[in-house]
C-alpha positions as CSV (number, residue, x, y, z in Angstrom):
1,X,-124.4,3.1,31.4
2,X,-121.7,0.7,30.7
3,X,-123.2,1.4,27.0
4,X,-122.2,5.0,27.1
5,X,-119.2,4.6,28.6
6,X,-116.9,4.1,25.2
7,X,-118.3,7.2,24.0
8,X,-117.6,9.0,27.1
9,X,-114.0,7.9,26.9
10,X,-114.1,9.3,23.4
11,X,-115.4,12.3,24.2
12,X,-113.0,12.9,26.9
13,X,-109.9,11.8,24.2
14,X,-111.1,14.9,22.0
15,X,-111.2,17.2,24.4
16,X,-107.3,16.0,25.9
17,X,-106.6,16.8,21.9
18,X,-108.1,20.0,21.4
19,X,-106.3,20.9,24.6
20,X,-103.0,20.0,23.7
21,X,-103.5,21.3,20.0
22,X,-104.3,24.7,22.0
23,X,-101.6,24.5,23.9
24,X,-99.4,23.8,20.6
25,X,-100.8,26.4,19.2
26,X,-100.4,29.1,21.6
27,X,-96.4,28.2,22.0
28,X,-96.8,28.4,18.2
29,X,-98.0,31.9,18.8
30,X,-95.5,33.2,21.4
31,X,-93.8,36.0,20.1
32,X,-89.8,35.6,19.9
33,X,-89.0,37.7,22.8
34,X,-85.2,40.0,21.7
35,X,-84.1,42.1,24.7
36,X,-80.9,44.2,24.0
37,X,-79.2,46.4,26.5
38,X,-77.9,49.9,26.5
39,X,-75.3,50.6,28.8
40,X,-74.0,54.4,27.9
41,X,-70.8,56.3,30.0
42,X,-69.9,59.5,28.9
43,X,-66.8,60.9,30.9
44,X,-67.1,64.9,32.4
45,X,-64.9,66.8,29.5
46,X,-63.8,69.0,32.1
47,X,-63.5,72.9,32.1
48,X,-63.9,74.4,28.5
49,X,-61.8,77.1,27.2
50,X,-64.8,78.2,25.0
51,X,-68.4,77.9,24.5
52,X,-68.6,74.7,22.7
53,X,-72.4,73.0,22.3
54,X,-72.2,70.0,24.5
55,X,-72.9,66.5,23.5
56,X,-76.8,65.8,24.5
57,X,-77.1,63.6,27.5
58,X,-78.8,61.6,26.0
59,X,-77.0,61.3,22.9
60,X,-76.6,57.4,21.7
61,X,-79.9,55.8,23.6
62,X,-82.2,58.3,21.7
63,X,-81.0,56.3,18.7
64,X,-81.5,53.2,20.2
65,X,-85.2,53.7,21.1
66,X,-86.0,54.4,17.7
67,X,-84.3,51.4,16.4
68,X,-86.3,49.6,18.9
69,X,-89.8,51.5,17.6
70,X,-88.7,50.9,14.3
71,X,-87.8,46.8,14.6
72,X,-90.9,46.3,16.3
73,X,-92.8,47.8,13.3
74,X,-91.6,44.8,11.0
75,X,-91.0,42.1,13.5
76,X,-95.0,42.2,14.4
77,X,-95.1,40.2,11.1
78,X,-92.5,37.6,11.5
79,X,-93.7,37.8,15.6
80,X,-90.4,39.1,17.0
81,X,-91.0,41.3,19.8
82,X,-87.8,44.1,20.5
83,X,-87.1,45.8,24.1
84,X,-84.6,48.3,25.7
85,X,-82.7,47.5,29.2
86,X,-81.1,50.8,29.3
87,X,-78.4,51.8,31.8
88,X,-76.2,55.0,32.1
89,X,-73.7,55.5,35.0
90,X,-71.4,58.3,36.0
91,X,-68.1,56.2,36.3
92,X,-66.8,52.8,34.5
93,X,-66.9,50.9,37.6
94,X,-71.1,51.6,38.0
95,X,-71.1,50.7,34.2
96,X,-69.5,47.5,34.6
97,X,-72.1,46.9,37.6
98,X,-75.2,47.7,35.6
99,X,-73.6,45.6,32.8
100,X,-73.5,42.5,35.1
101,X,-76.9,43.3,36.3
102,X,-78.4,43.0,33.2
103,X,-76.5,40.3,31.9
104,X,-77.9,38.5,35.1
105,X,-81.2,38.9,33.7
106,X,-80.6,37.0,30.8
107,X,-79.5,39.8,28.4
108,X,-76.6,38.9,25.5
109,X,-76.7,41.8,22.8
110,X,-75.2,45.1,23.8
111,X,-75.1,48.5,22.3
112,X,-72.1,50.6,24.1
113,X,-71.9,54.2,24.2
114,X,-68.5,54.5,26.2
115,X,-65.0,55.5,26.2
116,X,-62.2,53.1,24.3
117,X,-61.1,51.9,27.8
118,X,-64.3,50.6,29.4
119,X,-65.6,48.8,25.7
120,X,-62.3,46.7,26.6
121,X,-63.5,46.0,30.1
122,X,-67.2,45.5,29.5
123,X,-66.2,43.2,26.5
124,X,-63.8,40.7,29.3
125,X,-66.5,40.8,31.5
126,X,-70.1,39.8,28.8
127,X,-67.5,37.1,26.9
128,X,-70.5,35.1,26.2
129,X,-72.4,37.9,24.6
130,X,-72.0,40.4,21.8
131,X,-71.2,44.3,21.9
132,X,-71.9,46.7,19.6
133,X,-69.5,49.8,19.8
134,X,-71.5,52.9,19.3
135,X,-69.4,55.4,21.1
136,X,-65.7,54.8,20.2
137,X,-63.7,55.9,17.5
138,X,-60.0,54.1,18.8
139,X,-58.3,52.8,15.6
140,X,-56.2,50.3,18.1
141,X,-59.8,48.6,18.5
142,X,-60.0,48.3,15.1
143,X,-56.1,47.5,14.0
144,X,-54.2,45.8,16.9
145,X,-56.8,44.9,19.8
146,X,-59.9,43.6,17.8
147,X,-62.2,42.3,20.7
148,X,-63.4,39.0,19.1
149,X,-67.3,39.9,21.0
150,X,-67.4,43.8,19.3
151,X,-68.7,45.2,16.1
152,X,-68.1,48.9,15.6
153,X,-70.9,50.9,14.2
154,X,-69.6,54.3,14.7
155,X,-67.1,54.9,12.0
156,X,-62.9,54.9,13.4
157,X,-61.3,58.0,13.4
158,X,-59.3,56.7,10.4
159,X,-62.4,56.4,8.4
160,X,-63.1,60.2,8.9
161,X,-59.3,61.1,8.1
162,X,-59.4,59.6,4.9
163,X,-62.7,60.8,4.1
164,X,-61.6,64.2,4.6
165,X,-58.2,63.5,2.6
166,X,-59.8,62.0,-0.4
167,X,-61.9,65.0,-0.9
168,X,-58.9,67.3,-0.2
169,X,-57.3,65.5,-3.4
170,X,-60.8,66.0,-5.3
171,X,-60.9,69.8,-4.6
172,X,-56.6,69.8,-5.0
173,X,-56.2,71.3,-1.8
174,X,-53.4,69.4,-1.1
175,X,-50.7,71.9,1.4
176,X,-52.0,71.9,4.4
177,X,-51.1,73.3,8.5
178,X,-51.8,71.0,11.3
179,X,-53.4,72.4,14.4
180,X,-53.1,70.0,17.2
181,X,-55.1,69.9,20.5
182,X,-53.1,68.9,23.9
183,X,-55.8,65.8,24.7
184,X,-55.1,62.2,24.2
185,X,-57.8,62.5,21.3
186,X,-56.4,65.2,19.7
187,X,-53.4,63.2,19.4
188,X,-55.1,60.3,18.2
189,X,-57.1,62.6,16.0
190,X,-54.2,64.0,14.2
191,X,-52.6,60.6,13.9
192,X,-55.1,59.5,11.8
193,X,-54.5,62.7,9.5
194,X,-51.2,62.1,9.2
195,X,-51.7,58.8,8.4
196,X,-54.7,59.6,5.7
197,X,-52.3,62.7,4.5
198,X,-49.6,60.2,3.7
199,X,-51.5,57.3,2.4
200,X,-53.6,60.0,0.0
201,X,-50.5,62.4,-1.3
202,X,-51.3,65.0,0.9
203,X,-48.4,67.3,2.1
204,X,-47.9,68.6,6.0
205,X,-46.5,72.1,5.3
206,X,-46.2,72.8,9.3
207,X,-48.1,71.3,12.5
208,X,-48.5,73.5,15.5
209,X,-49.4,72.2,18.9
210,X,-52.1,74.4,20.8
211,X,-51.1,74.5,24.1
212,X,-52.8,78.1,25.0
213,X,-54.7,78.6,27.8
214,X,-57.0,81.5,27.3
215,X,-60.5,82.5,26.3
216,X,-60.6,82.4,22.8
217,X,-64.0,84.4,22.7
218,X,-61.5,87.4,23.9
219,X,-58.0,87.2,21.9
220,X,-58.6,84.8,18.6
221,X,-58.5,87.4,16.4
222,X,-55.3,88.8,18.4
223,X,-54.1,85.5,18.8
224,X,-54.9,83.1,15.8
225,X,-53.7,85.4,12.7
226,X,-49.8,84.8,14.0
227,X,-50.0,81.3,15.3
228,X,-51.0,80.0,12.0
229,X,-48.4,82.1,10.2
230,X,-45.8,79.9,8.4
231,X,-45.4,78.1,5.0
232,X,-48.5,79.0,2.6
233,X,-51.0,76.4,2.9
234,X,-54.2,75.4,1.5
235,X,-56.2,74.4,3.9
236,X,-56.0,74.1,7.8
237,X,-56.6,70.8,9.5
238,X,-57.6,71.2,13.1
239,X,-57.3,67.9,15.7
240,X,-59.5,69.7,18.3
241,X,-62.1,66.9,19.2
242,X,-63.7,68.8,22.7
243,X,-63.8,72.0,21.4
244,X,-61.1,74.1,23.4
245,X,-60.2,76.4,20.4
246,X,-61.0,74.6,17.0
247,X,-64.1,76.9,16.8
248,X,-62.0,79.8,16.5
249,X,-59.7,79.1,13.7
250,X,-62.2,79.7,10.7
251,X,-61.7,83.2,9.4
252,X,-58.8,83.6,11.4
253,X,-56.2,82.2,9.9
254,X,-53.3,84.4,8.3
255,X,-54.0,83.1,4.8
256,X,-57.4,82.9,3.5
257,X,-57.7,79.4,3.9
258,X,-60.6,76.6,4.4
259,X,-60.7,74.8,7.8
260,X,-61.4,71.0,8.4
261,X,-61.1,68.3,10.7
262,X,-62.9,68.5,13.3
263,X,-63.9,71.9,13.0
264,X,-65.5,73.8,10.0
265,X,-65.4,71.4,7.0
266,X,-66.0,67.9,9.2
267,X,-65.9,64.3,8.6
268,X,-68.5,62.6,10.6
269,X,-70.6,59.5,10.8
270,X,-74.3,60.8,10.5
271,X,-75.5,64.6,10.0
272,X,-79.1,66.5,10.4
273,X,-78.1,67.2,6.8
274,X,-77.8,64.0,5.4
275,X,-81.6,63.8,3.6
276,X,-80.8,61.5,0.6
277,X,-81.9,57.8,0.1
278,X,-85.0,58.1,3.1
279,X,-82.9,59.0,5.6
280,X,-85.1,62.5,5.5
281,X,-87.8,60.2,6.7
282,X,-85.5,58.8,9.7
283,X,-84.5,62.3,10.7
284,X,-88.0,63.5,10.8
285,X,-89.1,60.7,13.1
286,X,-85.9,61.0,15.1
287,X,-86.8,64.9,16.2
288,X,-90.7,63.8,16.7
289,X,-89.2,61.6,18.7
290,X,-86.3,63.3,20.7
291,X,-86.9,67.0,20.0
292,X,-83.4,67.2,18.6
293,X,-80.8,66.3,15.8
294,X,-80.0,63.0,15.4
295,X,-76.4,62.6,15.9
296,X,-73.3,60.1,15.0
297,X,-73.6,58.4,18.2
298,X,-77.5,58.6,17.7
299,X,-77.0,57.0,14.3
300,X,-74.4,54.4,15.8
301,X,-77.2,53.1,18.2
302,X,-79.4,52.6,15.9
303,X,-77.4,51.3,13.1
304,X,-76.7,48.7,16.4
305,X,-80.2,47.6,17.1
306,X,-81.3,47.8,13.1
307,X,-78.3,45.6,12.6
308,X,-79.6,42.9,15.2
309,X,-83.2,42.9,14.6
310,X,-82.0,42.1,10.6
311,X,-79.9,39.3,11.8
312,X,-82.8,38.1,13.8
313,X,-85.1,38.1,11.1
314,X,-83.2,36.0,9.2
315,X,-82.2,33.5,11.8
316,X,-85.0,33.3,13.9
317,X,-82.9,33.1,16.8
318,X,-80.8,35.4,19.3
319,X,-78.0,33.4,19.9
320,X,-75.3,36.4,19.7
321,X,-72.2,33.9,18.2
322,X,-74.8,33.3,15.5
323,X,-76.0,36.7,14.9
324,X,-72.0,37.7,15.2
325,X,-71.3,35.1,13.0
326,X,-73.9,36.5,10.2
327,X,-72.9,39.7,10.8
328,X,-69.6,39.4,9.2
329,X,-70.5,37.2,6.5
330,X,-71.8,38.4,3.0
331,X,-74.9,36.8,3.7
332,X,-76.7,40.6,5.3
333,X,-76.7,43.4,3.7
334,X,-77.6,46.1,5.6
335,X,-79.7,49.4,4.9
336,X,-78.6,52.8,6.8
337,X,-79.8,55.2,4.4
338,X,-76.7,56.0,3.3
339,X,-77.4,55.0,-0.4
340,X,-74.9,51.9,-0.2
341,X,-75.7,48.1,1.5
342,X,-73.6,48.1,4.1
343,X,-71.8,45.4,5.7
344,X,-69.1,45.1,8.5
345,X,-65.6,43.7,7.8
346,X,-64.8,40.7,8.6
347,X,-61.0,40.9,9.9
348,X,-61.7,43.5,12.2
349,X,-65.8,44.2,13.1
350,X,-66.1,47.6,11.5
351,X,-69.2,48.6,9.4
352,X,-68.7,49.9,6.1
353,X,-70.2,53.0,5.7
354,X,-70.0,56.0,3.4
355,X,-68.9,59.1,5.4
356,X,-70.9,62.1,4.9
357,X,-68.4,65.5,5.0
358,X,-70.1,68.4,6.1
359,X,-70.1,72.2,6.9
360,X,-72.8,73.1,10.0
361,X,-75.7,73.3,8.2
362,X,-75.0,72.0,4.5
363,X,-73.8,68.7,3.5
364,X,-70.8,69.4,0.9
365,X,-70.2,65.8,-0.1
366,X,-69.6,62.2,0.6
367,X,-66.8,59.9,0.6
368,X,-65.6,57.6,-1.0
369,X,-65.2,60.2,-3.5
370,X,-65.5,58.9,-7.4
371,X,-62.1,57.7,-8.5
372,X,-61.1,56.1,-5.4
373,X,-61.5,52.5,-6.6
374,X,-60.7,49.0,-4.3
375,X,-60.3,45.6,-5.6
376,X,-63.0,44.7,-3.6
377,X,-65.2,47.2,-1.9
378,X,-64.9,50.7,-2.5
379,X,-65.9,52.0,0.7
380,X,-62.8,49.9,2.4
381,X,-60.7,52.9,1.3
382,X,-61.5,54.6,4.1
383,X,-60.2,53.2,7.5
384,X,-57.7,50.3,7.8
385,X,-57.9,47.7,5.2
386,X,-57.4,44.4,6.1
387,X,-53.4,43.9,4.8
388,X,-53.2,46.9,7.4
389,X,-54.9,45.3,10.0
390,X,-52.4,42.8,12.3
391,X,-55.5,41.7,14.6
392,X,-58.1,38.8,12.8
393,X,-61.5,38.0,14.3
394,X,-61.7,34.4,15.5
């Protein structure tokens, strides 16, 4: 016995290492776990002076889940495992609850599908976590009030504006009658106009505020031939962002006359239409997947998630001031079917993107147009470049 015992105690000192190797190997093994929340609040339009298609409820998260689908289709190989902690609410407040909630459990990247004002209060409350605004189009967010903890994936309003503009100059349509709604993103819609009509040599003949209160479906053809009576125009530009008569004004205007803004002839982030470069392939698995068009705020979300999984990839981590950090270097290209690597700026968050303009069901053409060059970047002609910007990142 006392013969057998060294080889005993060897015996047992293998098995202690195969154990631990094991154990090594099945840490080794363990899948980098990358949760990301959705917290999405879309405010009641209220009563609608016409019958406008309403945003789908679900617009924003569909986007997100297939981002989700999609990352966890190439992170099986480098072992990265992606999840969804969605939350939508009926008011800010129950968003900033859920938000908490979630960030209790441990979560730090965000995709947000919300008005202007709750981004800023979700973004003081999760300081110690990153935000990705999918459902805001504010240019102060992008020009005077950068959150240092937000990246913008859904393109400013003064991106669209000087989309628009530039291919007003391309097609010489360059006399145009402003149409403004009476909301607070009307106004903000037509400020960005004005702005891209200035900056691009575009000339205001006349602006009309809309400030009537009837059913279009009955009197627009009574009402709309004489309101947009004045100087002769080229085109109309409509600020009419929920619909209350913007619908209306194509083929009823007193001069035979294109309409664009945000109505007829649109500027917008992402389109059904848009079939170029594979993104045919993304729409196709986005309506197998929803049973709809994908959508800007669609595209946004998943232009959010795509954009965290690629910055995970590379860093093997999910710190979000690293991934932040990446982000806004030169270091990640990123692919959104748009034909173009795109990239965010780094003085003020926003991804560069081209800007598909479109009529309902046709894509008519994408900006930047050809000709509109930049030192740098040609797609930072459109938005606020960064001598315009007065906010920096940190």
């Amino acid at each position: 016995m006392r013969q057998l015992a060294p080889y005993a105690l060897i015996y047992l000192l293998a098995i202690a290492c195969a154990a631990g190797l094991a154990t090594q190997s099945q840490a080794a093994d363990a899948p980098l776990q990358v949760q990301i929340g959705y917290l999405g609040y879309l405010p009641d339009p209220g009563p609608l002076l016409s019958n406008v298609i309403p945003e789908p409820a679900d617009a924003g998260l569909r986007g997100a889940e297939l981002a989700i689908t999609d990352s966890n289709s190439t992170g099986r190989f480098l072992n990265h495992s992606y999840s969804l902690v969605s939350a939508s609410a009926e008011s800010p407040d129950a968003l900033i609850e859920a938000a908490k909630a979630q960030h209790d459990q441990g979560l730090r990247l965000f995709v947000v599908n919300a008005p202007v004002e709750t981004l800023r209060r979700l973004s003081a409350v999760l300081t110690d976590s990153l935000l990705f605004n999918a459902g805001s189009p504010d240019d102060s967010l992008r020009t005077t009030d950068c959150l240092p903890n937000v990246l913008h994936t859904l393109p400013s309003r003064a991106m669209l504006a000087d989309a628009l503009a530039q291919f007003l100059v391309v097609r010489k349509w360059q006399r145009a009658l402003l149409i403004v709604g009476p909301t607070p993103n009307d106004q903000a819609y037509a400020a960005a106009l004005r702005r891209a009509a200035k900056r691009f040599g575009l000339k205001l003949v006349a602006e009309k505020a809309w400030s009537f209160d009837n059913d279009q479906r009955r009197s627009a053809q009574a009402d709309m031939p004489l309101f947009t009576q004045t100087a002769e125009y080229d085109v109309v530009l409509v600020a009419d962002e929920r619909g209350d008569f913007g619908e209306y004004v194509p083929y009823q205007t007193w001069y035979p006359r294109p309409v664009a803004g945000t109505q007829g002839l649109t500027p917008v982030g992402w389109h059904k239409t848009v079939e170029t470069y594979g993104a045919a392939q993304l729409q196709k698995r986005f309506e197998a997947m929803a049973g709809r068009w994908m959508n800007d705020r669609d595209f946004a979300a998943w232009m959010a998630v795509r954009s965290i999984a690629s910055a995970v990839s590379k860093l093997r981590q999910v710190d979000p001031m690293a991934i932040r950090a990446l982000e806004i270097s030169d270091q990640l290209p990123l692919d959104g079917f748009k034909g173009r690597k795109l990239s965010y700026r780094p003085w003020n968050g926003q991804l560069r993107q081209p800007i598909p303009i479109v009529q309902p069901r046709a894509l008519v053409s994408t900006s930047p147009q050809d000709g509109f060059l930049h030192p740098f970047n040609e797609m930072d002609s459109l938005g606020y470049d960064k001598p315009e910007v007065t906010c920096r990142f940190p």
